[in-house]
DRENPAGU-932922 format. One line per field, with one value per residue: residue in three letters; z, y, x of N, C-alpha, C, O, CB in turn. Coordinates in steps of 0.02 Angstrom, whole numbers, padded with zeros to 5 digits. Glycine has a CB too. Example, Ala and Ser with C-alpha at 12.3 -4.5 7.8 and 13.67 -1.06 7.14 Angstrom:
<recs>
r c(ALA|SER)
n_up c(00390|00354)
n_north c(-00284|-00112)
n_east c(00660|00642)
ca_up c(00390|00357)
ca_north c(-00225|-00053)
ca_east c(00615|00684)
c_up c(00390|00394)
c_north c(-00165|00002)
c_east c(00660|00645)
o_up c(00423|00402)
o_north c(-00166|00057)
o_east c(00712|00670)
cb_up c(00452|00286)
cb_north c(-00224|-00030)
cb_east c(00565|00704)
</recs>
This chain:
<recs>
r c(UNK|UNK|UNK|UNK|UNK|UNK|UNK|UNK|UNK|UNK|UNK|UNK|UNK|UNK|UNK|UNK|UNK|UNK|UNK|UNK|UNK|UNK|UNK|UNK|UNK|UNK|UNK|UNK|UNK|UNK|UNK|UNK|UNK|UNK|UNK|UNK|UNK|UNK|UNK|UNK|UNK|UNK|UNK|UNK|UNK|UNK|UNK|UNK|UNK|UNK|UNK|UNK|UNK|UNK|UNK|UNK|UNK|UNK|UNK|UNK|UNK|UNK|UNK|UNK|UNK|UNK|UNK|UNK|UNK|UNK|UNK|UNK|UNK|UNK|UNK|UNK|UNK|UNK|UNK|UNK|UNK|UNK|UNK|UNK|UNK|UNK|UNK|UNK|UNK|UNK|UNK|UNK|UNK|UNK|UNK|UNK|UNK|UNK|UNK|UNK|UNK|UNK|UNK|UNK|UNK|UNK|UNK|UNK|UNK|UNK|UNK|UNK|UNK|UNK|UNK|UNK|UNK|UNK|UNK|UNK|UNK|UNK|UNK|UNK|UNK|UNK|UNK|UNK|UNK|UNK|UNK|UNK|UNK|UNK|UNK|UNK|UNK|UNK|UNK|UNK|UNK|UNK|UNK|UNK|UNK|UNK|UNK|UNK|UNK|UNK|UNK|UNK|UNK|UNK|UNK|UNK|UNK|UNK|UNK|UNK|UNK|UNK|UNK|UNK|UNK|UNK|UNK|UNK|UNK|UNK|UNK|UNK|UNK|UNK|UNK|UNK|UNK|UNK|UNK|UNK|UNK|UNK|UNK|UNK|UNK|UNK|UNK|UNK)
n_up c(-02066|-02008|-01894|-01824|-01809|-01721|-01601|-01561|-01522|-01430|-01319|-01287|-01237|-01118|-01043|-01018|-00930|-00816|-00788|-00724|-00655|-00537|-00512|-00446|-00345|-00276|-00254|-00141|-00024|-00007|00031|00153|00219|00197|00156|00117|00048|-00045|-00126|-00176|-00269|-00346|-00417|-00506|-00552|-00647|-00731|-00807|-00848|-00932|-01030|-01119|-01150|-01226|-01309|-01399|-01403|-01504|-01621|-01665|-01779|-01801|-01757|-01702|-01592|-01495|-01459|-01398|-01319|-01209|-01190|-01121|-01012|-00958|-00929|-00834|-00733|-00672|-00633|-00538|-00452|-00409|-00369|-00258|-00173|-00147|-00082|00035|00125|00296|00404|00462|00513|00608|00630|00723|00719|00832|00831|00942|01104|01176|01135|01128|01056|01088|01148|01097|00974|01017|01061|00945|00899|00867|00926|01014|01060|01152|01164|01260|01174|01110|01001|00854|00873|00993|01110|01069|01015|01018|00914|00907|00779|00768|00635|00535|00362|00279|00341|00333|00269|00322|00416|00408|00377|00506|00582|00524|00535|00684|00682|00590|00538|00586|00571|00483|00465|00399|00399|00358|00472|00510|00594|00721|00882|01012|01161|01175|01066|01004|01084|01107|00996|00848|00744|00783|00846|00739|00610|00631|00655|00513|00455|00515|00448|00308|00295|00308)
n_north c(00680|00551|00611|00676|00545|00482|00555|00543|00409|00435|00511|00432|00322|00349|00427|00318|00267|00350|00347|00189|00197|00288|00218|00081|00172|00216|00088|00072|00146|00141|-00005|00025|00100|00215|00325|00440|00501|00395|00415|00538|00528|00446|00532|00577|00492|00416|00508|00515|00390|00402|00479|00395|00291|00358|00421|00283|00217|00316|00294|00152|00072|00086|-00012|00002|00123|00031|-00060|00039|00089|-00047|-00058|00032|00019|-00108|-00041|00063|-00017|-00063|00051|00112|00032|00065|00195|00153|00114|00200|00300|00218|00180|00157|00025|-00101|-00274|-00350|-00513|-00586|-00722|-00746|-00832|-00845|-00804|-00723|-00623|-00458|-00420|-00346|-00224|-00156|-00132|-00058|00053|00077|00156|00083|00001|-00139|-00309|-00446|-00589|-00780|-00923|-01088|-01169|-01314|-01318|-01299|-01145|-00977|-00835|-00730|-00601|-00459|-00314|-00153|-00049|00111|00075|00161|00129|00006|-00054|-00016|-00065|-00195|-00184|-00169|-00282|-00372|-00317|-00334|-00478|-00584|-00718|-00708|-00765|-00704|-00622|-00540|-00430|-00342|-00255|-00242|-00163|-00059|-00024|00074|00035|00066|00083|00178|00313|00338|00279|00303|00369|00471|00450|00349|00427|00495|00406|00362|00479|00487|00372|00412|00500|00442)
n_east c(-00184|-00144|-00074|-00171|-00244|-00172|-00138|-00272|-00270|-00167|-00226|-00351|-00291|-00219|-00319|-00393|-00280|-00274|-00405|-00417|-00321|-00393|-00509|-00417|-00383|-00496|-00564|-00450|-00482|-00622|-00609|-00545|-00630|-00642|-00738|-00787|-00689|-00682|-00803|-00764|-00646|-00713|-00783|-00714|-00671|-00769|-00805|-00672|-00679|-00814|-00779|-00660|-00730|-00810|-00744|-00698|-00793|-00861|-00800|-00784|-00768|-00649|-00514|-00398|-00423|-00485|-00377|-00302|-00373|-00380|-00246|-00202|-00292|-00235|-00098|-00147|-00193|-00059|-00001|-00100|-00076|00047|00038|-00052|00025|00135|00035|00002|-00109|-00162|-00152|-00023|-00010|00120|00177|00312|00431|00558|00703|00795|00752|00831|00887|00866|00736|00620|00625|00735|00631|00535|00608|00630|00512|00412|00251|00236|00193|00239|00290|00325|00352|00341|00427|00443|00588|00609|00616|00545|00536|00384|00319|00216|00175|00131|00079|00100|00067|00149|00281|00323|00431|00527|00518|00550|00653|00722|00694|00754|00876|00896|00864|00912|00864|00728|00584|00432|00265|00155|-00013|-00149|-00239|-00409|-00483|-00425|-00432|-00434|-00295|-00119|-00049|-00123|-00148|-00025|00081|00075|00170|00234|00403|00419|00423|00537|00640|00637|00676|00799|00857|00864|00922|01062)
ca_up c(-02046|-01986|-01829|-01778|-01766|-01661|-01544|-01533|-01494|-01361|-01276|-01267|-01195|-01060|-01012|-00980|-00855|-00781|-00763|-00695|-00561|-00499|-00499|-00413|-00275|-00240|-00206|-00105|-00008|-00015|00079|00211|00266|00180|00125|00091|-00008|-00111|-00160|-00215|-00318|-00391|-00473|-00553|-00627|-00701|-00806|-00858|-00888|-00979|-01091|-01121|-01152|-01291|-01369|-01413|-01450|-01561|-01668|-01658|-01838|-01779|-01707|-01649|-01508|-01428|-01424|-01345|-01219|-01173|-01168|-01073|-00944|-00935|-00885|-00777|-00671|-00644|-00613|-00483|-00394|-00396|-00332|-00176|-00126|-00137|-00031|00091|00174|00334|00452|00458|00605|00568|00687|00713|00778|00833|00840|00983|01141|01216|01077|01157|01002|01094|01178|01019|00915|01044|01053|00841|00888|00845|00956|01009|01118|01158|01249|01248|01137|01103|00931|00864|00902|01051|01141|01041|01049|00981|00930|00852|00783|00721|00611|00489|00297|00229|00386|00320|00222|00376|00496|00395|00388|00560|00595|00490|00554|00744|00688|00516|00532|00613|00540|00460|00443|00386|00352|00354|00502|00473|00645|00771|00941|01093|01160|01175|01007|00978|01130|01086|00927|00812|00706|00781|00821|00682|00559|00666|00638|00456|00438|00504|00410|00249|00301|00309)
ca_north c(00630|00509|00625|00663|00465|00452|00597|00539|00347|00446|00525|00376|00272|00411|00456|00238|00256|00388|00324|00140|00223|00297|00133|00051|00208|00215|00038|00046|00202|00111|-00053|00066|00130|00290|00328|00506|00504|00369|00451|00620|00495|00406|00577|00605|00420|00397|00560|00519|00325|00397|00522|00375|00241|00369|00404|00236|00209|00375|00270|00084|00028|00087|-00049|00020|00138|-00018|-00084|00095|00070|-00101|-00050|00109|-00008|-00114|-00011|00104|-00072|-00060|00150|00133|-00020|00119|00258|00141|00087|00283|00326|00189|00186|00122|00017|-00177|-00294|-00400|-00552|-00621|-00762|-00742|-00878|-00835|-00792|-00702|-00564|-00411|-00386|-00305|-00169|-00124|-00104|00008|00110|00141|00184|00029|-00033|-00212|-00346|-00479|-00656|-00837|-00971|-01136|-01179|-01352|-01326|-01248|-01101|-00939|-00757|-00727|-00527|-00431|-00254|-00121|00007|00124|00030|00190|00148|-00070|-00077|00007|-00117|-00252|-00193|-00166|-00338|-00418|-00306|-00372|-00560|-00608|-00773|-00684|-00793|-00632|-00648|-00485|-00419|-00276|-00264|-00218|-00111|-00033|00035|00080|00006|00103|00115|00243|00363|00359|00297|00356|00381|00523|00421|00310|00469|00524|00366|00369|00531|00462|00311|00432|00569|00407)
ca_east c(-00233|-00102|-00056|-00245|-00242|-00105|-00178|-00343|-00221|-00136|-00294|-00376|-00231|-00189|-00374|-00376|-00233|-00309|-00486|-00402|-00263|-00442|-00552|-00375|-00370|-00548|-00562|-00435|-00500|-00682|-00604|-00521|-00704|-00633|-00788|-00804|-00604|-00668|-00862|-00730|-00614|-00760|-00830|-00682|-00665|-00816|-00793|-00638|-00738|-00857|-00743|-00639|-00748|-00851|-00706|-00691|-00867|-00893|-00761|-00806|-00738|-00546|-00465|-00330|-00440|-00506|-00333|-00269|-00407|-00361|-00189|-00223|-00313|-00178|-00051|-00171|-00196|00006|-00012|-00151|-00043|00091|-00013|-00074|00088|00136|-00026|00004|-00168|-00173|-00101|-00002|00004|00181|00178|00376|00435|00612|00718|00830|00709|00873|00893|00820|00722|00562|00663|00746|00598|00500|00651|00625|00445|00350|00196|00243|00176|00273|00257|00367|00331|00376|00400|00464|00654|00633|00602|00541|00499|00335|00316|00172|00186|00085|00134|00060|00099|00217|00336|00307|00471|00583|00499|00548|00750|00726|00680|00797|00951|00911|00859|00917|00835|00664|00511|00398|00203|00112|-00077|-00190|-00315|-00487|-00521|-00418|-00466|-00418|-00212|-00058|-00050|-00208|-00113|00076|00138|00028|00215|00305|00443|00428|00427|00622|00663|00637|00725|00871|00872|00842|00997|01109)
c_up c(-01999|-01916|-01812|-01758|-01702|-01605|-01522|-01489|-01421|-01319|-01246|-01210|-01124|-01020|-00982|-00916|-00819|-00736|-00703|-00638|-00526|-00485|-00441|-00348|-00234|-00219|-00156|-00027|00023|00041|00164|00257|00250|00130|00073|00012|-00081|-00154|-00206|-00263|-00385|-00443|-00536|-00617|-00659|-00756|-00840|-00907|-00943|-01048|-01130|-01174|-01249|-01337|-01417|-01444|-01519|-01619|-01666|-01710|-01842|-01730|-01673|-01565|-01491|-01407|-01380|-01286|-01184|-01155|-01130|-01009|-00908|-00878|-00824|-00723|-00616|-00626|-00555|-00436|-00348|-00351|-00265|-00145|-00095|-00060|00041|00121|00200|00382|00435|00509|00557|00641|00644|00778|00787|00871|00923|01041|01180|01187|01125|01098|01018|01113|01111|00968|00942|01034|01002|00863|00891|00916|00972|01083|01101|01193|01207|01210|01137|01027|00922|00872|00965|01091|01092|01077|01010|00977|00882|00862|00734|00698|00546|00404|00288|00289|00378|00296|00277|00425|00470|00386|00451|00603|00592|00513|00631|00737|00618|00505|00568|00564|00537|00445|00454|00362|00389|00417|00469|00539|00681|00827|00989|01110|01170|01103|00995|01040|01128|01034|00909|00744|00712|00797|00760|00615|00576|00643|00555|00431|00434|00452|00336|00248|00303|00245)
c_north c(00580|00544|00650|00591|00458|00476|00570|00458|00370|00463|00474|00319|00296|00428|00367|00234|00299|00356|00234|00152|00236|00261|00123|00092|00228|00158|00014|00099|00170|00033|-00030|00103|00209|00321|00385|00522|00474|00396|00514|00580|00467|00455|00570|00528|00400|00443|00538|00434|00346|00453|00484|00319|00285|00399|00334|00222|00263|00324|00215|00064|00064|00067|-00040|00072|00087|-00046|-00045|00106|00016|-00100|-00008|00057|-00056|-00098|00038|00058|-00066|00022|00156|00078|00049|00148|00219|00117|00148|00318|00286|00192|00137|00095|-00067|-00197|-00341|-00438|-00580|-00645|-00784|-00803|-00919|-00802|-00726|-00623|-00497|-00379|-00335|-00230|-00123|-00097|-00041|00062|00144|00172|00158|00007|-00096|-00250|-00420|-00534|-00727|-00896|-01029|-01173|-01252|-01385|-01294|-01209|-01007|-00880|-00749|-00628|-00507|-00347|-00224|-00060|00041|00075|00086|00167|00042|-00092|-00058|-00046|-00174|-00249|-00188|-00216|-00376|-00410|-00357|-00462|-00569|-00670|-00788|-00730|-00719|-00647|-00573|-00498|-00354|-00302|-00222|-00148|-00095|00007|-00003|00035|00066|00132|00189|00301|00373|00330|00332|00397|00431|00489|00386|00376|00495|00465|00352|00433|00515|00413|00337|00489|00515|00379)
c_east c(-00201|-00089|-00118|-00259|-00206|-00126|-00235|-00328|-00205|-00173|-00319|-00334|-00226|-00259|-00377|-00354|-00260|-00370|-00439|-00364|-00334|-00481|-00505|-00393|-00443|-00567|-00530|-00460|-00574|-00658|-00600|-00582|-00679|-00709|-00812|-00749|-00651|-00741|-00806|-00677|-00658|-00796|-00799|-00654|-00695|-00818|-00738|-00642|-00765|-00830|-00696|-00678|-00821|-00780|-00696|-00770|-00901|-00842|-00754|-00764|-00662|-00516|-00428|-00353|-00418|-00417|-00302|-00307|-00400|-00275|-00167|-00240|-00282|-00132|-00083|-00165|-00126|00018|-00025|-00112|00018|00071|-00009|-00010|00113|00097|-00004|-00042|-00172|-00150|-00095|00015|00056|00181|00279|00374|00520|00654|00768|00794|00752|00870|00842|00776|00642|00583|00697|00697|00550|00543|00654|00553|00388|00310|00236|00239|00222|00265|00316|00337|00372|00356|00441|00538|00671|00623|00597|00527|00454|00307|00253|00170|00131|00089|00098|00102|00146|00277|00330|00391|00557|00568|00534|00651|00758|00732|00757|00881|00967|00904|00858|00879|00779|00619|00443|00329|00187|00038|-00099|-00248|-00379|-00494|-00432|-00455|-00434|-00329|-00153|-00034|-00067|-00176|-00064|00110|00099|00108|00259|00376|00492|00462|00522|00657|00681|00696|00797|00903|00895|00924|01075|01120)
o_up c(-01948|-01871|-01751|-01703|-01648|-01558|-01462|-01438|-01368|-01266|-01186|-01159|-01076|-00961|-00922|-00865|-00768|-00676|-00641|-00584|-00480|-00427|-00387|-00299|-00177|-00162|-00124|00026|00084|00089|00213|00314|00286|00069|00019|-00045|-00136|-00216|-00265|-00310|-00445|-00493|-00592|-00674|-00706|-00815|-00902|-00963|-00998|-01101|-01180|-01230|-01295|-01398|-01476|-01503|-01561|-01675|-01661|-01689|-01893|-01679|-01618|-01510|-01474|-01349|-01330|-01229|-01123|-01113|-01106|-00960|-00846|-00820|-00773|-00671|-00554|-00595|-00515|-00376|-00290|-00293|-00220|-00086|-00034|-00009|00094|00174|00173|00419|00406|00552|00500|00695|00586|00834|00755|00929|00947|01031|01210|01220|01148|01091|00976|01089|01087|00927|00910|01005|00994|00835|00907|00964|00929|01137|01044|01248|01150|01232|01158|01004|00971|00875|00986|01141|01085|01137|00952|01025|00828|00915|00686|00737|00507|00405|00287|00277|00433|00308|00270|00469|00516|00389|00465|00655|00634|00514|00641|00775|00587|00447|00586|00505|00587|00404|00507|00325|00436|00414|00421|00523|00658|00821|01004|01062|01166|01089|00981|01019|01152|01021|00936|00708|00674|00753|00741|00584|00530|00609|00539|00395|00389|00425|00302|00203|00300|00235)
o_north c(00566|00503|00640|00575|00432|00439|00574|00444|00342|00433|00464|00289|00256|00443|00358|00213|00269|00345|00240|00124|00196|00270|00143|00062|00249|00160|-00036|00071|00178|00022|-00050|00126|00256|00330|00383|00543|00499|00396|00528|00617|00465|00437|00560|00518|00365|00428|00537|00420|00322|00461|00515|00306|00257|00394|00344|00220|00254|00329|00208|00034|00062|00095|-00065|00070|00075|-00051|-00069|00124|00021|-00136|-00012|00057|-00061|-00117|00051|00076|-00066|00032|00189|00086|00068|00132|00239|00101|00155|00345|00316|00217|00083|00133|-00098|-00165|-00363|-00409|-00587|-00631|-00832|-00819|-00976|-00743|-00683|-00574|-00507|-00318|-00298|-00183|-00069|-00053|00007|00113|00203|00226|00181|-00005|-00103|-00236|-00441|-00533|-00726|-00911|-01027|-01194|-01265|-01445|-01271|-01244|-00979|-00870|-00757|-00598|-00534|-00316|-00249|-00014|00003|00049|00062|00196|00014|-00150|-00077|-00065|-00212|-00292|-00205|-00211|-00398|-00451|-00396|-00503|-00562|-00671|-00845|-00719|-00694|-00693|-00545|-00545|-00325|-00349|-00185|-00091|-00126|00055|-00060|00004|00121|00187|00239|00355|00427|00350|00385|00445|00444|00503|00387|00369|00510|00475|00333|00427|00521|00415|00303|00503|00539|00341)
o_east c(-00233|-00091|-00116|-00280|-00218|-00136|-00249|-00360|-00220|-00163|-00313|-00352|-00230|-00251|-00363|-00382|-00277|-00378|-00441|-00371|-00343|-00499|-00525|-00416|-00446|-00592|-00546|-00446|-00580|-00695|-00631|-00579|-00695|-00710|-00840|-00761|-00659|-00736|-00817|-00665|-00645|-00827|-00822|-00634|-00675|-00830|-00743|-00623|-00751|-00860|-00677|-00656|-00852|-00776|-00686|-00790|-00945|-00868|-00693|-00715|-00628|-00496|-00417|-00325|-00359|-00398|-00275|-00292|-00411|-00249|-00111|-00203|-00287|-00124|-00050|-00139|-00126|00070|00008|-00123|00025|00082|00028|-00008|00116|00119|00006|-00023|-00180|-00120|-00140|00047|00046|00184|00300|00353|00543|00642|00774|00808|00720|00852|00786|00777|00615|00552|00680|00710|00531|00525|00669|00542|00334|00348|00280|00264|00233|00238|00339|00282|00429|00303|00476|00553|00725|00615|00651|00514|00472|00283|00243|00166|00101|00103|00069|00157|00202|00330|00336|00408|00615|00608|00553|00695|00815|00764|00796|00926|01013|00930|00805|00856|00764|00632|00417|00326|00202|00020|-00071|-00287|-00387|-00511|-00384|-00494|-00416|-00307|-00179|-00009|-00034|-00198|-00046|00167|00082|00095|00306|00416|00550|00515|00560|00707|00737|00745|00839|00958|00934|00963|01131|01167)
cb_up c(-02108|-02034|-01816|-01822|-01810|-01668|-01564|-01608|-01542|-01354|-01312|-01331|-01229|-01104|-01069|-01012|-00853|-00826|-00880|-00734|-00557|-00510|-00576|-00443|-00290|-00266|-00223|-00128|-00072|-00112|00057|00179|00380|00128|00168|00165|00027|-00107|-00086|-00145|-00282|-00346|-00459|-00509|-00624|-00676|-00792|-00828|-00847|-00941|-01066|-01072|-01047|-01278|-01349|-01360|-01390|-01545|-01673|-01663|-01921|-01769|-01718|-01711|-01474|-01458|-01458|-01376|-01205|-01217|-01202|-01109|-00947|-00967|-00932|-00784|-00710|-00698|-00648|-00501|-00450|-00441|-00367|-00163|-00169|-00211|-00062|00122|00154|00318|00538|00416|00679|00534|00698|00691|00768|00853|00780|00956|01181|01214|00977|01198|00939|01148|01233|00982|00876|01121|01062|00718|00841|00803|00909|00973|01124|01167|01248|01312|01079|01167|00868|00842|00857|01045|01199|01001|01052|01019|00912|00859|00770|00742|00588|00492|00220|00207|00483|00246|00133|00409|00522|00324|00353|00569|00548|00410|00571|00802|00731|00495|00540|00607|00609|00392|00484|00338|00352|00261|00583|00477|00715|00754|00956|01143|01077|01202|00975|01012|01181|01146|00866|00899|00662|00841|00840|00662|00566|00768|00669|00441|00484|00557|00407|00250|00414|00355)
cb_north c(00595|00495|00669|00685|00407|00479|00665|00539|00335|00489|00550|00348|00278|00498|00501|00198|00270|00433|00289|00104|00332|00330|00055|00050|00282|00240|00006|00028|00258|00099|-00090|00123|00105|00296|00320|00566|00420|00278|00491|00694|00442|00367|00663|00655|00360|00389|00644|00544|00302|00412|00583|00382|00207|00436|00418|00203|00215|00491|00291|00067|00034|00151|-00078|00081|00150|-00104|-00109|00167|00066|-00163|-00048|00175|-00031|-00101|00028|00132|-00158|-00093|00198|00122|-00110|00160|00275|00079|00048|00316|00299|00201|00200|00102|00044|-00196|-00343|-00356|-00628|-00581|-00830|-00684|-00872|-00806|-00860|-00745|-00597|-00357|-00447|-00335|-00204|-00172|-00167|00006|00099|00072|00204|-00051|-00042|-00227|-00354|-00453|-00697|-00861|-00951|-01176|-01110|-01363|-01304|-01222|-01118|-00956|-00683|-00788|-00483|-00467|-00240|-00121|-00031|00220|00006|00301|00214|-00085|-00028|00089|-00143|-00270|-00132|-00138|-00359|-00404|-00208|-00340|-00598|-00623|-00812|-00595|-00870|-00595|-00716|-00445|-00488|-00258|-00241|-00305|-00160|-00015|00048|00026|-00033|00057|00081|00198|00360|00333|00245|00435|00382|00587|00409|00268|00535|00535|00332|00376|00581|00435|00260|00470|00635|00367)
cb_east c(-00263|-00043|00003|-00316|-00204|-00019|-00199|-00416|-00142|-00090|-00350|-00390|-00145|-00151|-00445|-00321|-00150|-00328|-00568|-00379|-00189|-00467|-00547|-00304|-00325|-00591|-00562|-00367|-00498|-00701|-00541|-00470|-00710|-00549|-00821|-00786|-00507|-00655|-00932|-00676|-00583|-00818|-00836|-00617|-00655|-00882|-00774|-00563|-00808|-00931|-00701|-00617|-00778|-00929|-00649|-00659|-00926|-00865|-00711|-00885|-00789|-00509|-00438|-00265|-00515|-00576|-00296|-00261|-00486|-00384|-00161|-00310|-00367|-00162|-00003|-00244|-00198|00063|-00076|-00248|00017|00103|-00110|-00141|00153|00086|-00119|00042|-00230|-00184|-00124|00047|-00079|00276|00086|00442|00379|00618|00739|00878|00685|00942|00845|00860|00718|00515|00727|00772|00551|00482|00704|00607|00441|00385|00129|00316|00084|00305|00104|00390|00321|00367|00422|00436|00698|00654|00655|00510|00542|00279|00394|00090|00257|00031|00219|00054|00045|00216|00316|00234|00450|00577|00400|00484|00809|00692|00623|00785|00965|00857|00789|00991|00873|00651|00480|00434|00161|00144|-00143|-00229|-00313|-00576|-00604|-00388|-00562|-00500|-00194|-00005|-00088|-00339|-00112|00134|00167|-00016|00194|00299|00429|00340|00355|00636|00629|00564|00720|00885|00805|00746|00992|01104)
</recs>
């Protein structure tokens, strides 16, 4: 009796994370104007919702489900964060503002691959380089050692656009570079 509890504990817990990584990856799928991805995610989360959510209800007066579904949903929340970091959908514009105007840091970063427009600024010590890049998110975490190797004391501002179109971008990165670039980085 004691290990049909535990099983019907672990089901419940595990069908949770399940159902919540899929909530997490269809909303993020659903922001992205992924529309179609996240309708074919959404089938499969409400079944495992609603297989989840009647386990728990066929057995109302055993406390311990509800706590394996709130603890299931829990950790699914930290699963499905997982998952989208994994997935990476999308793309990040990183504005820098480099402290040293001299630094050839635009030349350098085209050469990894990256998109980047460039122009002079004047910030309040001085004379700046003002850079903005755009880069799919799985290639976010190389841009940012990339940065940091040519200007350790680079000023870093990231976010997610909503649209793209049309630019240099949309005709030549597009990440084959970026992806060589990675390789190397990955064989070192």
């Amino acid at each position: 009796m004691l290990e049909s509890g535990l099983v019907m504990l672990a089901i419940i817990f595990t069908v949770n994370i399940v159902y919540v990584s899929l909530l997490t990856v269809r909303t993020i799928f659903t922001l992205k104007g992924q529309k179609y991805i996240a309708a074919s995610v959404g089938v499969f989360e409400i079944t495992f919702y609603t297989v989840g959510l009647g386990l728990v209800l066929d057995n109302l007066g055993e406390i311990q489900n509800l706590v394996a579904y709130a603890l299931g949903f829990g950790v699914g929340v930290i699963s499905g964060m997982k998952v989208e970091e994994k997935l990476a959908v999308g793309y990040i514009t990183v504005n820098v503002i480099s402290s040293d105007p001299s630094i050839p840091f635009t030349e350098s970063l085209r050469n990894r691959g990256y998109g980047v427009t460039s122009w002079y600024a004047y910030g309040m010590e001085g004379d700046r380089l003002a850079i903005q890049v755009l880069t799919p998110r799985k290639y976010e975490l190389m841009l940012y050692k990339s940065i940091k190797e040519i200007d350790p004391k680079a000023f870093i501002i990231a976010y997610e656009p909503r649209q793209i179109h049309g630019g240099f971008w949309v005709k030549k990165v597009r990440g084959s570079r970026l992806k060589r670039e990675e390789e190397k980085i990955q064989s070192e």
